[in-house]
N, C-alpha and C positions, 0 to 999 in steps of 0.2 A: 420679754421683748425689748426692754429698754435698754437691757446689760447688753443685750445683740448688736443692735443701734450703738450705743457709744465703742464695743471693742472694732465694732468695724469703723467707728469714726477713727479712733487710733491708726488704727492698721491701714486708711489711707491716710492721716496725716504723717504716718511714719515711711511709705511708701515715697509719698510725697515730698518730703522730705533728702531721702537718700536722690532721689531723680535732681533736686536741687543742688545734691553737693556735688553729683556726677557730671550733671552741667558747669557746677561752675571750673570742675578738674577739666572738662575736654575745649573748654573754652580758654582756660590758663595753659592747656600745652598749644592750642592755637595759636596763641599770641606768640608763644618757644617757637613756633615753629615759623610764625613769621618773619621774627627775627631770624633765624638762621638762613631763610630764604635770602632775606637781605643782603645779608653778609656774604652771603656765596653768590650772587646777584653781581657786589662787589666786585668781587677775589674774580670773577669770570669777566669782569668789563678790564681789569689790570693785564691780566692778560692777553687779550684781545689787542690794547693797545700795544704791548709791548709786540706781540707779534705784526702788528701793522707794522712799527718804526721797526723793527727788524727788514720786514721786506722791504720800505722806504730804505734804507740803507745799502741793501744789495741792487736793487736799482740802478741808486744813485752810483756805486762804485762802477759797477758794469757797463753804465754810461761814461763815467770818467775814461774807463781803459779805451 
């Protein structure tokens, strides 16, 4: 009865175990992926502006003429 009891203590400390390195892998591409969000977060706000002073500019010309 005893050897029962300890191989099942194993078998969830080893369950228990991989659940913790899983965690800590979906939690480390979290972080990737916040950063990336970021960055393209970025890249989309540069754009944005350039295409505002694009239209400011054609405006402005078409006003001049």
């Amino acid at each position: 009865m005893k050897k029962k009891l300890k191989r099942n203590e194993k078998k969830k400390k080893k369950i228990l175990r991989s659940i913790d390195k899983l965690k800590n892998k979906i939690s480390a591409k979290q972080s990737k992926l916040s950063k990336i969000d970021l960055k393209i977060a970025s890249i989309e706000k540069k754009i944005a502006e350039k295409r505002a002073s694009k239209n400011k500019e054609t405006i402005t010309a078409s006003l001049n003429n």
